[in-house]
Residue frames as a rotation matrix with the C-alpha (Angstrom) as fourth column:
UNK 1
0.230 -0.418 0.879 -114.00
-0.417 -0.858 -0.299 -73.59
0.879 -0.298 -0.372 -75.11
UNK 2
-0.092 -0.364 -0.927 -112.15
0.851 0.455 -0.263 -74.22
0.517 -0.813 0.268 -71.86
UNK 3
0.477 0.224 0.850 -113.03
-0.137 -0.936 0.324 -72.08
0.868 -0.271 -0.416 -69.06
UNK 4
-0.584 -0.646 -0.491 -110.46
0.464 0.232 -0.855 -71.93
0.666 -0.727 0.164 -65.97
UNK 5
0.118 0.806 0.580 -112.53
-0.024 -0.582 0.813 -71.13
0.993 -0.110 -0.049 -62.66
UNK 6
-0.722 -0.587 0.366 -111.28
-0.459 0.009 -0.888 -69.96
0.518 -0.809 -0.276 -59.54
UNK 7
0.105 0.786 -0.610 -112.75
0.408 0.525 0.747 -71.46
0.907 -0.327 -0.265 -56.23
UNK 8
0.775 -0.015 0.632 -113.55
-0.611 -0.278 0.741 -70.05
0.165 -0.960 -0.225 -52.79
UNK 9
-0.312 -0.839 0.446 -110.35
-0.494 -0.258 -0.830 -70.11
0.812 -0.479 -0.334 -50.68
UNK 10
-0.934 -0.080 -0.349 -112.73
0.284 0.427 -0.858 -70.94
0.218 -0.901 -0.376 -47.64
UNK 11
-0.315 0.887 -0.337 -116.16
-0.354 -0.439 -0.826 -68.98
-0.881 -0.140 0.452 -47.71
UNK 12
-0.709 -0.215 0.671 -118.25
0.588 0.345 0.731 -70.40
-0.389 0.914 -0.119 -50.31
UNK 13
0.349 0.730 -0.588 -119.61
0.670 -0.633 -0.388 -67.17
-0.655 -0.259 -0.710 -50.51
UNK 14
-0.168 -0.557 -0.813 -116.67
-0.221 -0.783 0.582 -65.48
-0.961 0.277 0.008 -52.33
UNK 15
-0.476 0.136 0.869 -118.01
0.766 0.549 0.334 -67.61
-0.431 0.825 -0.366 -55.68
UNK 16
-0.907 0.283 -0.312 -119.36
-0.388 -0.850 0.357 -65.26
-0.164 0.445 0.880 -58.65
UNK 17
0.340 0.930 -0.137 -122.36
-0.438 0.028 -0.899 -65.30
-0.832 0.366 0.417 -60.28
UNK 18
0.221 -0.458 -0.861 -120.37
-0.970 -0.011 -0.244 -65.49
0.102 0.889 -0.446 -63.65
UNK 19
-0.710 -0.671 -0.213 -118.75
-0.681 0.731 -0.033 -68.44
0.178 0.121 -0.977 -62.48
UNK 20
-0.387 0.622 0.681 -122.13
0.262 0.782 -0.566 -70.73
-0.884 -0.041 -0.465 -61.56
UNK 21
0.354 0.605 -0.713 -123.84
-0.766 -0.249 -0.593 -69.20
-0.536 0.756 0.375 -64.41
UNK 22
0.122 -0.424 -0.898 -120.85
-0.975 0.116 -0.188 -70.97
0.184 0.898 -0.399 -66.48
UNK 23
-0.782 -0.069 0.620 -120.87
-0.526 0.608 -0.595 -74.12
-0.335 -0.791 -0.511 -64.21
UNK 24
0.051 0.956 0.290 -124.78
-0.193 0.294 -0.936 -74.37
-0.980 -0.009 0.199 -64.84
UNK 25
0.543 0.489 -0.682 -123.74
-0.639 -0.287 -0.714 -74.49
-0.545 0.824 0.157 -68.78
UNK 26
0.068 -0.250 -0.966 -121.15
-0.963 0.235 -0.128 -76.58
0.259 0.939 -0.225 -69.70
UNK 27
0.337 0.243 -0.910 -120.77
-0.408 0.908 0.091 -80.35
0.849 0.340 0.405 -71.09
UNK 28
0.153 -0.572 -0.806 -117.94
0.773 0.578 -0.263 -81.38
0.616 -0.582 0.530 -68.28
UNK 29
0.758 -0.132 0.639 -116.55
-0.400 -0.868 0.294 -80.22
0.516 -0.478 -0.711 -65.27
UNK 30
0.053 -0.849 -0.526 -112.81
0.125 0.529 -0.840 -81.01
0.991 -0.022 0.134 -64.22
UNK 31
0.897 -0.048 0.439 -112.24
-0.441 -0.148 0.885 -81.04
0.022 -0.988 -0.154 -60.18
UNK 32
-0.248 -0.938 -0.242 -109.01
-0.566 0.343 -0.750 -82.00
0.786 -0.049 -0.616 -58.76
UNK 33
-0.967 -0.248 -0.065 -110.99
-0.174 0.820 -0.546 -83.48
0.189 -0.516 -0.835 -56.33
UNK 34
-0.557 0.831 -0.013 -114.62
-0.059 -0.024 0.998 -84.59
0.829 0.556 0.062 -57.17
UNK 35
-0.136 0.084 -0.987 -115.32
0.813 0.579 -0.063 -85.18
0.567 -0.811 -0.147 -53.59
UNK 36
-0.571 -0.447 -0.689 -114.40
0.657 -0.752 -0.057 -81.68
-0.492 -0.485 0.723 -52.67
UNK 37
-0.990 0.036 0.133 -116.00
0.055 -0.784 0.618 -79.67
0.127 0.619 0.775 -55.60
UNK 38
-0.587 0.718 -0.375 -119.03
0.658 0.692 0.296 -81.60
0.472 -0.073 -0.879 -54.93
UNK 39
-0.332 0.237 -0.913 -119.40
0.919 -0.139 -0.370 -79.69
-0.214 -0.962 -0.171 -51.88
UNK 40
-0.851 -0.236 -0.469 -118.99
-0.074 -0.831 0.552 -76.21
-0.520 0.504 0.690 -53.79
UNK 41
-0.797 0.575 -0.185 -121.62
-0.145 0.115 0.983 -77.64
0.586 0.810 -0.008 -57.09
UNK 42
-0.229 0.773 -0.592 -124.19
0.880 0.424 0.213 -78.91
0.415 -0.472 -0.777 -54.55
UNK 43
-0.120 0.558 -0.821 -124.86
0.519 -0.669 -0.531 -75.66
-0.846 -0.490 -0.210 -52.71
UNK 44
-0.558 -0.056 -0.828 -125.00
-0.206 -0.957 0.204 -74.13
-0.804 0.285 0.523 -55.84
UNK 45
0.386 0.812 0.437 -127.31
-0.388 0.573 -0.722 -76.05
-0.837 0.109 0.537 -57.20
UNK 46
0.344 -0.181 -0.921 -125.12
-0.925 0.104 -0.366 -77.15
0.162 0.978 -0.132 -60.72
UNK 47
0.668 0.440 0.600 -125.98
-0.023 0.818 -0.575 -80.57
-0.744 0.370 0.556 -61.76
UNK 48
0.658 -0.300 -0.691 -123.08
-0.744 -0.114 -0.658 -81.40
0.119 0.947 -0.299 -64.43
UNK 49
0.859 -0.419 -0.294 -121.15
0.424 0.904 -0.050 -84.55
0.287 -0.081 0.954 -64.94
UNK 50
0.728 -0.598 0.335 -117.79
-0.661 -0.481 0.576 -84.03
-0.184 -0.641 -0.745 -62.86
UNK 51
0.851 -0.448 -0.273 -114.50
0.247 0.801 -0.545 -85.69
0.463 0.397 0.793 -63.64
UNK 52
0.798 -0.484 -0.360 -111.28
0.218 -0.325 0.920 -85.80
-0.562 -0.813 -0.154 -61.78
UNK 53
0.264 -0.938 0.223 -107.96
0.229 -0.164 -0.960 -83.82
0.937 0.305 0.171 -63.31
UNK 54
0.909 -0.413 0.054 -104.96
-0.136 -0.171 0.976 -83.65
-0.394 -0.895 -0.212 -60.82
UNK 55
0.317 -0.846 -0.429 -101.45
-0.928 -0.370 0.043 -83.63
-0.195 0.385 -0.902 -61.12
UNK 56
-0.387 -0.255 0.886 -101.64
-0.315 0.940 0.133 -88.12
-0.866 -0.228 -0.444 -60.88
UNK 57
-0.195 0.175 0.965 -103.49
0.802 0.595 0.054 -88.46
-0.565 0.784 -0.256 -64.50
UNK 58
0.200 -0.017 -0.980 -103.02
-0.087 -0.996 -0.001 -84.84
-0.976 0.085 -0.200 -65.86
UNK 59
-0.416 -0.897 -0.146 -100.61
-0.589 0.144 0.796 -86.23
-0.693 0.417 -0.588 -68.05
UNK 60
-0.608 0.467 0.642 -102.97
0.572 0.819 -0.054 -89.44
-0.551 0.334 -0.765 -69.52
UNK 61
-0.342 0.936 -0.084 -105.57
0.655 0.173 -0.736 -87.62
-0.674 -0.307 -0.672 -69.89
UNK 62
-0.049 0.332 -0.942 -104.91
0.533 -0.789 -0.305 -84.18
-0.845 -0.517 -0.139 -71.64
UNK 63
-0.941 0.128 -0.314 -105.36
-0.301 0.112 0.947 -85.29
0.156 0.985 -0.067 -75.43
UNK 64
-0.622 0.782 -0.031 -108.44
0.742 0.602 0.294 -86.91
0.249 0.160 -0.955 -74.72
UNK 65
-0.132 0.667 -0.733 -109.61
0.708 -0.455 -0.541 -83.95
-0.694 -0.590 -0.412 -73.25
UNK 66
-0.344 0.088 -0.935 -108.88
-0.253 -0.967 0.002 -81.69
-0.904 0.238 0.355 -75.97
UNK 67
-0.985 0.170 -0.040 -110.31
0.076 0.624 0.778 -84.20
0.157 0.763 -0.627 -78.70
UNK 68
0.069 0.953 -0.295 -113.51
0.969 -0.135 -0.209 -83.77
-0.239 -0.271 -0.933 -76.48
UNK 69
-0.193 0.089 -0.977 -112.98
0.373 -0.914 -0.157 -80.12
-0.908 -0.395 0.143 -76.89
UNK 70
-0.464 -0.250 -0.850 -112.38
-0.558 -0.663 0.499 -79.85
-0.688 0.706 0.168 -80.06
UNK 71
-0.661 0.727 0.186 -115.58
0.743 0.602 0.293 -82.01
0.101 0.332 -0.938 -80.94
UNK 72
-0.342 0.579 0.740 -117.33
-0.135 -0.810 0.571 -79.07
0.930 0.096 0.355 -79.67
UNK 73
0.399 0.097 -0.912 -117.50
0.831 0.382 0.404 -79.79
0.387 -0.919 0.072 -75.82
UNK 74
0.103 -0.436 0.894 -117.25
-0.175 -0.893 -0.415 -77.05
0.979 -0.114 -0.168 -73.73
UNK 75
0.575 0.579 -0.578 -115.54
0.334 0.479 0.812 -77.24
0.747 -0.659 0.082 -70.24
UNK 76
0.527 -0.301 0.795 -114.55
-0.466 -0.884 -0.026 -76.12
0.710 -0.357 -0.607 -67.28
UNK 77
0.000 -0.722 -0.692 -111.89
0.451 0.618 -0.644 -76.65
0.893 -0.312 0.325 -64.75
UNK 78
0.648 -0.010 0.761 -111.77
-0.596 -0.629 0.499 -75.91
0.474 -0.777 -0.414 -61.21
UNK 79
-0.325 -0.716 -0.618 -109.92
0.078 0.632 -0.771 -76.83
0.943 -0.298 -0.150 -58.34
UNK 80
-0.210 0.112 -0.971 -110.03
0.863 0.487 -0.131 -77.53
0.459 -0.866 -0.199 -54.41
UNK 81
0.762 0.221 -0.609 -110.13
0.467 -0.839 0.280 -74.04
-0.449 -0.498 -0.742 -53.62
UNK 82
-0.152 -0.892 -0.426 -107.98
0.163 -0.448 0.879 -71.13
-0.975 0.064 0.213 -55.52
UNK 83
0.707 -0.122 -0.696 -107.15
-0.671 -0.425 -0.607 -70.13
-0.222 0.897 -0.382 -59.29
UNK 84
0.771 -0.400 0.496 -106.29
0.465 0.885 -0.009 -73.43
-0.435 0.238 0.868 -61.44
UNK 85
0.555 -0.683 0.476 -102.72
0.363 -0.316 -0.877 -73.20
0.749 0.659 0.072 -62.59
UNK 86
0.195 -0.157 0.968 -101.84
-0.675 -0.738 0.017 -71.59
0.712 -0.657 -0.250 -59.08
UNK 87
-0.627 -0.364 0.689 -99.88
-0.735 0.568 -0.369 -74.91
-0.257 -0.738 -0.624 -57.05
UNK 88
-0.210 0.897 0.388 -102.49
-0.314 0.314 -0.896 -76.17
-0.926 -0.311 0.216 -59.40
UNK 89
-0.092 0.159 0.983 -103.35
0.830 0.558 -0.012 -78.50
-0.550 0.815 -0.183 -62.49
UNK 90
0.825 0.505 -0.255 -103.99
0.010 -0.464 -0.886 -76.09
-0.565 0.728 -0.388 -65.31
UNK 91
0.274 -0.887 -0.371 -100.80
-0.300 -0.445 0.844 -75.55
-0.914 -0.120 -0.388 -67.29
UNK 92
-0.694 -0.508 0.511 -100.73
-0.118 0.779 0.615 -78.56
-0.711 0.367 -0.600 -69.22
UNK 93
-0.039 0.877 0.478 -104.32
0.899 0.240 -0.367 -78.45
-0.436 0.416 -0.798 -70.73
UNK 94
0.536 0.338 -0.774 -104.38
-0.095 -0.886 -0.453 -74.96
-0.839 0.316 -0.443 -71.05
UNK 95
-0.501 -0.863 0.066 -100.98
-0.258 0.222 0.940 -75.45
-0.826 0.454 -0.334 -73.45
UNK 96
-0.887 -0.182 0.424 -102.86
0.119 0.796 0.593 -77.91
-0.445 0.577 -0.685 -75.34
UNK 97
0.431 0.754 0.496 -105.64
0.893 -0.279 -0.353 -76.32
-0.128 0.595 -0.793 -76.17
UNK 98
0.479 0.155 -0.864 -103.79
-0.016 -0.983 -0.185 -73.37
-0.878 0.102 -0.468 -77.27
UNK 99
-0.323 -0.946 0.028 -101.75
-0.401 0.163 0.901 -75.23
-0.857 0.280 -0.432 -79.34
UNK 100
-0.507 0.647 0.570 -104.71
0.821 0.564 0.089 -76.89
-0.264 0.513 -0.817 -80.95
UNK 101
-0.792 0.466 0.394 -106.55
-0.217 -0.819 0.531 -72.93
0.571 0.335 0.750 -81.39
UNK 102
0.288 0.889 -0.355 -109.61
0.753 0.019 0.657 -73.89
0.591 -0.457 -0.665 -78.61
UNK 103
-0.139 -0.457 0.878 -109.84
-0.120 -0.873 -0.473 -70.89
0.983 -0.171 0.067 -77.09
UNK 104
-0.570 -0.165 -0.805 -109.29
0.773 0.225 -0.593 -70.38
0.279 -0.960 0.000 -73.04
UNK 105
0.379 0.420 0.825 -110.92
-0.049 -0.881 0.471 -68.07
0.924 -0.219 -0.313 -70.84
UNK 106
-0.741 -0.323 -0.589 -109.59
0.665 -0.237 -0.708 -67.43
0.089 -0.916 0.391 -67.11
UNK 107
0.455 0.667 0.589 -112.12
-0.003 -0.661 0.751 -65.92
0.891 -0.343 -0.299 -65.20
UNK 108
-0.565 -0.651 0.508 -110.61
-0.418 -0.305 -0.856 -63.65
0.712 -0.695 -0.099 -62.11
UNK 109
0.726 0.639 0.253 -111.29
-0.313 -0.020 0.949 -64.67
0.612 -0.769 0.186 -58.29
UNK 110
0.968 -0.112 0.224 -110.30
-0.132 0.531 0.837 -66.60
-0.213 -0.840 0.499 -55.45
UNK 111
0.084 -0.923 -0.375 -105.86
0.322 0.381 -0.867 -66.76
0.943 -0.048 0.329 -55.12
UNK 112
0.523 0.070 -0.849 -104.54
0.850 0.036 0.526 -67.17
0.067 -0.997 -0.040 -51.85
UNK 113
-0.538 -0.836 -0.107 -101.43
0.836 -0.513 -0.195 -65.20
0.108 -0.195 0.975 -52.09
UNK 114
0.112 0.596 0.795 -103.48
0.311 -0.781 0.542 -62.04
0.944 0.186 -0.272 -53.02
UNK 115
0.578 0.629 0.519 -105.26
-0.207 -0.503 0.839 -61.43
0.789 -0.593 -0.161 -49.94
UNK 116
0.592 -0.652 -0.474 -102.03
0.806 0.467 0.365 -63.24
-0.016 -0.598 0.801 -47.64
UNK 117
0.049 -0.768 0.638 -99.97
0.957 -0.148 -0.251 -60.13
0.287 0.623 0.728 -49.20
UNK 118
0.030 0.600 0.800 -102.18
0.082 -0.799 0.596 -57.61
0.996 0.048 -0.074 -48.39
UNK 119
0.983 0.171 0.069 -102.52
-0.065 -0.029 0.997 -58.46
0.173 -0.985 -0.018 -44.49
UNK 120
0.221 -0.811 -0.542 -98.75
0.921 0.356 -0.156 -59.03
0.320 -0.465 0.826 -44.35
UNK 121
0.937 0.037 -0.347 -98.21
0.250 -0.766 0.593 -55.38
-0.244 -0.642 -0.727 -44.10
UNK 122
0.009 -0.938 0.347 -95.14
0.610 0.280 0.742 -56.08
-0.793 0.205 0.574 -46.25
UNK 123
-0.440 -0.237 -0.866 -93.65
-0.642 -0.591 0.488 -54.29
-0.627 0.771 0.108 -49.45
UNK 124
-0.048 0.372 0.927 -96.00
0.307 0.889 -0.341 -55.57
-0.951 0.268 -0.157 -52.57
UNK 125
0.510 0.277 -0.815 -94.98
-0.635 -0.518 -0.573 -53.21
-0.580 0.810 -0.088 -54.98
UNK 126
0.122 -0.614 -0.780 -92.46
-0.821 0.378 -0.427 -56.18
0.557 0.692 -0.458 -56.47
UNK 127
0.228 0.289 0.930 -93.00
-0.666 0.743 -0.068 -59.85
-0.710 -0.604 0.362 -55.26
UNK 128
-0.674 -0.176 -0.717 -92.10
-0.558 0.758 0.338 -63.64
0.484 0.628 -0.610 -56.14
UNK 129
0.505 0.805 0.311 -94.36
-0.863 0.478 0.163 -65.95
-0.017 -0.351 0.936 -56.03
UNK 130
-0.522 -0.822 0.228 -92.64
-0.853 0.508 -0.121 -69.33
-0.016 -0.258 -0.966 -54.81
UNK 131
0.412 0.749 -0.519 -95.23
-0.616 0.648 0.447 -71.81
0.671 0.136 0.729 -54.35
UNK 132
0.971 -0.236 -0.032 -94.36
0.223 0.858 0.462 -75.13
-0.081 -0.456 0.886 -52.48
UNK 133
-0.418 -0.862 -0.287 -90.17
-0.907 0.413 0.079 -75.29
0.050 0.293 -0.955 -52.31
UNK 134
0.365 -0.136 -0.921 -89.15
-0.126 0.973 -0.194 -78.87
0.922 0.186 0.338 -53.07
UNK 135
0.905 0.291 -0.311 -88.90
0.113 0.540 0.834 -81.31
0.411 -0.790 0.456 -50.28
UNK 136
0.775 -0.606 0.178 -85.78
0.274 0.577 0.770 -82.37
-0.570 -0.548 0.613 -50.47
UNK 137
-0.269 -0.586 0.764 -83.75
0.913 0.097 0.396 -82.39
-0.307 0.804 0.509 -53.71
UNK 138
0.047 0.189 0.981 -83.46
0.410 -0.899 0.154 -78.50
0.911 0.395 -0.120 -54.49
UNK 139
0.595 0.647 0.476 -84.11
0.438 -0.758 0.483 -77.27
0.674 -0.079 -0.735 -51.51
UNK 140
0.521 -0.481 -0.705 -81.23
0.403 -0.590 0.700 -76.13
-0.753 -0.648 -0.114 -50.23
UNK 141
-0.730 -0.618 0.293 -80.11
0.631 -0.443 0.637 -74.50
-0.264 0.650 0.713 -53.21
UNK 142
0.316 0.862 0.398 -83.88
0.560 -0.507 0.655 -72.77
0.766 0.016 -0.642 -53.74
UNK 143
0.782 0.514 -0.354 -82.92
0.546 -0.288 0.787 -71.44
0.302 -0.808 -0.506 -50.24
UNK 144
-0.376 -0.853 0.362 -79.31
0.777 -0.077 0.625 -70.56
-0.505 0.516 0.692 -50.75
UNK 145
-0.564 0.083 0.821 -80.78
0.745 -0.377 0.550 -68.73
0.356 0.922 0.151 -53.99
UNK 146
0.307 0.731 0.609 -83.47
0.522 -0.665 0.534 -66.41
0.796 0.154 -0.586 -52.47
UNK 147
0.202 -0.328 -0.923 -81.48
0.862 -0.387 0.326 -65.72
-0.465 -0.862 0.205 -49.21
UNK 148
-0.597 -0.206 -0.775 -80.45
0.334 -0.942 -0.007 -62.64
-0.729 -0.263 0.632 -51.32
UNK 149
-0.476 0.771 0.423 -83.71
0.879 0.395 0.268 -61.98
0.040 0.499 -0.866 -52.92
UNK 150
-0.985 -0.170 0.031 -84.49
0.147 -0.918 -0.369 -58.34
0.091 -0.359 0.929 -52.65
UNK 151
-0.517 0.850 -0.100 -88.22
-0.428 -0.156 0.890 -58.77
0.741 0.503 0.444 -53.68
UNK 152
-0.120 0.258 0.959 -90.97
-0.935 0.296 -0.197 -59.77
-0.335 -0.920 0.206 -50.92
UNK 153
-0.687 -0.147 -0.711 -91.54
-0.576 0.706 0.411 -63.33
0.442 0.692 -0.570 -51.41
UNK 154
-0.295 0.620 0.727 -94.14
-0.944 -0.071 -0.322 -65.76
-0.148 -0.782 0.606 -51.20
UNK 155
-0.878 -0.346 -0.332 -94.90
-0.375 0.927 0.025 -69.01
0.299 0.147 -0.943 -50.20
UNK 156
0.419 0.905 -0.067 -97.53
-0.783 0.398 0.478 -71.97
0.459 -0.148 0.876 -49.79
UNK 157
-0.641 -0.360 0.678 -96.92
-0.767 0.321 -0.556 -74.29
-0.017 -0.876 -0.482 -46.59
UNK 158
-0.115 0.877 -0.466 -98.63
0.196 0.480 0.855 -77.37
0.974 0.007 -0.227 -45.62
UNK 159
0.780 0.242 0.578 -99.52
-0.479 -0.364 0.799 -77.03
0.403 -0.899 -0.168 -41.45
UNK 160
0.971 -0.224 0.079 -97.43
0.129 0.776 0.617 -80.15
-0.199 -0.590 0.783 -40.80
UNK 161
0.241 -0.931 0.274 -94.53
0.931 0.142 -0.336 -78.85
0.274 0.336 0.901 -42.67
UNK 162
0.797 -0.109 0.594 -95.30
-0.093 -0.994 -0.058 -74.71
0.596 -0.010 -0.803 -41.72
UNK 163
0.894 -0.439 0.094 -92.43
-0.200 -0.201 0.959 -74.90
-0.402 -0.876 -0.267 -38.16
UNK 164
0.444 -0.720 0.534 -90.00
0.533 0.691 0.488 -76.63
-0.720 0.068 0.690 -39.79
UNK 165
0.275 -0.151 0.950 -89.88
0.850 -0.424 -0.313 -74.27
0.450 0.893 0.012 -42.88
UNK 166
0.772 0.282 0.569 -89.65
0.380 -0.923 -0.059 -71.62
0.509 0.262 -0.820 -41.17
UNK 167
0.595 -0.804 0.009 -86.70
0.054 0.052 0.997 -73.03
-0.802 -0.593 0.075 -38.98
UNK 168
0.273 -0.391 0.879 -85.26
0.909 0.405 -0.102 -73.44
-0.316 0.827 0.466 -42.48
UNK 169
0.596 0.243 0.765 -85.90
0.622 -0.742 -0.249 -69.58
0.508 0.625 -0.593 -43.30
UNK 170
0.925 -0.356 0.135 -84.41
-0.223 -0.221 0.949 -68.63
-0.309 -0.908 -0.284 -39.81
UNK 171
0.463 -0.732 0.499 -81.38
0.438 0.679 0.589 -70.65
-0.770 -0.054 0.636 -40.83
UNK 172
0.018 -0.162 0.987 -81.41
0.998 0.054 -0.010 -69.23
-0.052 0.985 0.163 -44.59
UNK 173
0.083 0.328 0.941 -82.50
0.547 -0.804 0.233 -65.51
0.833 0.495 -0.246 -44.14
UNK 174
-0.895 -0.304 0.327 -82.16
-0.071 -0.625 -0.777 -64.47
0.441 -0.719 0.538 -40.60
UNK 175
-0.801 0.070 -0.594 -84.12
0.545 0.495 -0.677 -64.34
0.246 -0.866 -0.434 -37.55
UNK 176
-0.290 0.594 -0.751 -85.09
0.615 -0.486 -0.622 -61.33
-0.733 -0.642 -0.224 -37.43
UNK 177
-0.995 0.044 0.088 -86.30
0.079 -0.174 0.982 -61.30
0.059 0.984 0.169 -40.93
UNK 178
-0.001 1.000 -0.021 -90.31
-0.725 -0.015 -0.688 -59.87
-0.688 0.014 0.725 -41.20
UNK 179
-0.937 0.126 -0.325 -92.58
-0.260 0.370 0.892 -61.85
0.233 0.920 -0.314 -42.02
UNK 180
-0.485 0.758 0.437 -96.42
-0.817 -0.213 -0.536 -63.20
-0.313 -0.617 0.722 -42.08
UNK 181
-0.983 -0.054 0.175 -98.01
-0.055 0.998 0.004 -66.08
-0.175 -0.005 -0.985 -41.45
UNK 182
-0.281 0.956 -0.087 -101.83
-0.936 -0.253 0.246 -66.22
0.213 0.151 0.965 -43.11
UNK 183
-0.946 0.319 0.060 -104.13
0.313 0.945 -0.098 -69.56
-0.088 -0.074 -0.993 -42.01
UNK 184
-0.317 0.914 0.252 -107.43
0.909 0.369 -0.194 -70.53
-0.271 0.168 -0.948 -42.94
UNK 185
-0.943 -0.143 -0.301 -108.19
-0.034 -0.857 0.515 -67.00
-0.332 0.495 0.803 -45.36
UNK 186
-0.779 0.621 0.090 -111.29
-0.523 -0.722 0.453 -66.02
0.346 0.306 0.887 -45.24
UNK 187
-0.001 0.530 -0.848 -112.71
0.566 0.699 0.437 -68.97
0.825 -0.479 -0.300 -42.80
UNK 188
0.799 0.580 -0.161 -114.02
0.290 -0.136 0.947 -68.63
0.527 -0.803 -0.277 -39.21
UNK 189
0.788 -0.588 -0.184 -110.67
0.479 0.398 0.782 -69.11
-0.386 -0.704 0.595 -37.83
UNK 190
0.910 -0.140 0.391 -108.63
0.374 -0.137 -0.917 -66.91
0.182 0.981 -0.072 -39.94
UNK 191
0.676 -0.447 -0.586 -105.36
0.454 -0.373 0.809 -65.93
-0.580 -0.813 -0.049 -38.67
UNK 192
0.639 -0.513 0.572 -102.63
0.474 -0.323 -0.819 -63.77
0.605 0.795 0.037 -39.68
UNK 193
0.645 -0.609 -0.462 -99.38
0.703 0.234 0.672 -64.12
-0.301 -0.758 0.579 -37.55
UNK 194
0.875 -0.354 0.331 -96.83
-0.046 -0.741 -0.669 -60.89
0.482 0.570 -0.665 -38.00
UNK 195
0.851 -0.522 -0.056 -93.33
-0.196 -0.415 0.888 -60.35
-0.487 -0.745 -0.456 -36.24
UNK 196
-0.296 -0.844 -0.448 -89.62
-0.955 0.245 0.169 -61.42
-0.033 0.478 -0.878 -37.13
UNK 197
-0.214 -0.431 -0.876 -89.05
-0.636 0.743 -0.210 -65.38
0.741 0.512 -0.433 -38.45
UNK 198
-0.768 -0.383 -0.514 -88.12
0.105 0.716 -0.691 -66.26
0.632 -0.584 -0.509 -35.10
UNK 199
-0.723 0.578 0.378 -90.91
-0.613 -0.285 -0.737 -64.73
-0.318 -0.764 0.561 -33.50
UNK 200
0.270 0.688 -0.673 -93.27
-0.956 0.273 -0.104 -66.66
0.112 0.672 0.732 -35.90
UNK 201
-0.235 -0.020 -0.972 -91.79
-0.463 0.881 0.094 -69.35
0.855 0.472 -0.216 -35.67
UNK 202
-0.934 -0.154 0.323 -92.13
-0.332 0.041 -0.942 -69.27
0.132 -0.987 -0.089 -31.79
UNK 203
-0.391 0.920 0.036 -95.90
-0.831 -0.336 -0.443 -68.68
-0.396 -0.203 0.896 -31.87
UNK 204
0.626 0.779 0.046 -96.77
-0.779 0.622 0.076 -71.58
0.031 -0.084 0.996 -33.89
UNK 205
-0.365 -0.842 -0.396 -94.25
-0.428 0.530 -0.732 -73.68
0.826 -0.098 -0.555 -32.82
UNK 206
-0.949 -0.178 0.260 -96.31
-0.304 0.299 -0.904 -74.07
0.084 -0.937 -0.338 -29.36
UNK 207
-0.314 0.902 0.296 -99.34
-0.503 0.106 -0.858 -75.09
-0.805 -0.418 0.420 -30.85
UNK 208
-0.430 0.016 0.903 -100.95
0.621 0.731 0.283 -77.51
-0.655 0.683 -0.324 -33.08
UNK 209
-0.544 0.052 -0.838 -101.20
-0.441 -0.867 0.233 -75.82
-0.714 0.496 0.494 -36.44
UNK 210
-0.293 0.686 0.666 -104.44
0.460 0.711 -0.531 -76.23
-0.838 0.151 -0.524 -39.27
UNK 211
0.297 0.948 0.115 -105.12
0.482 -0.045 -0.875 -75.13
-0.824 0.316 -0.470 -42.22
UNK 212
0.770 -0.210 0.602 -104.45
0.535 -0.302 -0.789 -73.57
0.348 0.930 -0.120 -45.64
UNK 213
0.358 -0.532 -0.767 -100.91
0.358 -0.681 0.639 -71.61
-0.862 -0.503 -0.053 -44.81
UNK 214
0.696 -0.396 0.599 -99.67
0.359 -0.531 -0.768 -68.65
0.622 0.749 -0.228 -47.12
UNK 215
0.418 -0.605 -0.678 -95.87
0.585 -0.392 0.710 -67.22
-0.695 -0.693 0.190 -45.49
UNK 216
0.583 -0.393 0.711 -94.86
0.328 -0.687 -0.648 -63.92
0.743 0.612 -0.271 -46.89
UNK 217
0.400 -0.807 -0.435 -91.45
0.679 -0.057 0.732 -62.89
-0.615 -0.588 0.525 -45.99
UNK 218
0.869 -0.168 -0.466 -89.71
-0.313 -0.915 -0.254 -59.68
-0.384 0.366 -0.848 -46.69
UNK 219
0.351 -0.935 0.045 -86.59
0.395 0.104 -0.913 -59.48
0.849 0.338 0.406 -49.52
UNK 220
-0.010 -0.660 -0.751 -83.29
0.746 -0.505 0.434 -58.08
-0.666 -0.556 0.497 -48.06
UNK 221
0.791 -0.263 -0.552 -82.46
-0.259 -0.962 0.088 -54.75
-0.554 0.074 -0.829 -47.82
């Protein structure tokens, strides 16, 4: 069996029971970064060989993994923080072990967007989820394309790229287009920026920006 397993966001408090229980039980455990999960497996006391999947040897790797699975190996996948499959490895494996009959499980928790939606204060009865746009290539047709997007719409930012995007959105959707800016969700420092584009874009435009960013912008009328 393959078990998909969110991860705290930022508290590593928001973790289940359910999910160390299943941690504490099987053969392997996948991390996108073994370095990172570490941190996560070690306060929780689960002792299990750890291996790295990411989006740089997904690809290599994700027969051999289901050959281990389908020896009778049971394992789980996590990532840096979030629901794998979510701006995150999982897609490809999951495929392949459905394709092969090993069954999956997805066990609910930890997505950013979720709780980024909620505090915007926006419409969430009908949302896109966007993820990353593309750097370059695409993105000005991606932007172009959602400018008349009626649905609220959401996105995942690094810090160093968060001003610039949103001069982009300004450019693509209008100034004085709502929207909200979530950082560091459910850490010490948590912040959750509201006003028009330009007003947002003001605010962290004049300061050095950190951490996990979720930007939910309203569709057009």
């Amino acid at each position: 069996m393959l078990y998909i397993i969110p991860s705290p966001i930022g508290n590593l408090a928001d973790f289940t029971y359910r999910a160390v229980e299943i941690l504490r039980s099987v053969d392997l455990i996948l991390a996108e970064d073994t370095r990172t999960s570490s941190v996560l497996l070690n306060h929780y006391q689960v002792n299990k060989p750890i291996s790295p999947y990411h989006q740089h040897n997904e690809h290599k790797i994700v027969s051999h993994l289901s050959d281990q699975l389908l020896a009778g190996k049971t394992i789980a996948l996590i990532t840096d923080a979030g629901t794998p499959g979510i701006s995150d490895p999982a897609f490809l494996l999951v495929r392949e072990c459905i394709r092969h009959n090993i069954e999956v499980q997805c066990l609910p928790g930890a997505t950013a967007f979720v709780p980024a939606l909620i505090n915007s204060g926006l419409p969430i009865n009908r949302f896109c989820f966007e993820g990353f746009l593309p750097l370059k290539k695409g993105r000005q047709t991606m932007l172009k394309m959602l400018a008349t997007e009626e649905r609220t719409m959401v996105f995942y930012e690094s810090p160093m790229r968060l001003v610039k995007t949103l001069s982009h959105f300004i450019e693509y959707f209008g100034a004085e287009r709502p929207c909200c800016v979530s950082r560091e969700l459910s850490k010490k420092f948590e912040e959750n920026k509201r006003g028009s584009l330009q007003e947002v874009h003001d605010h962290f435009n004049a300061k050095t920006v950190k951490g996990e960013i979720v930007i939910v912008v309203e569709g057009k009328n």
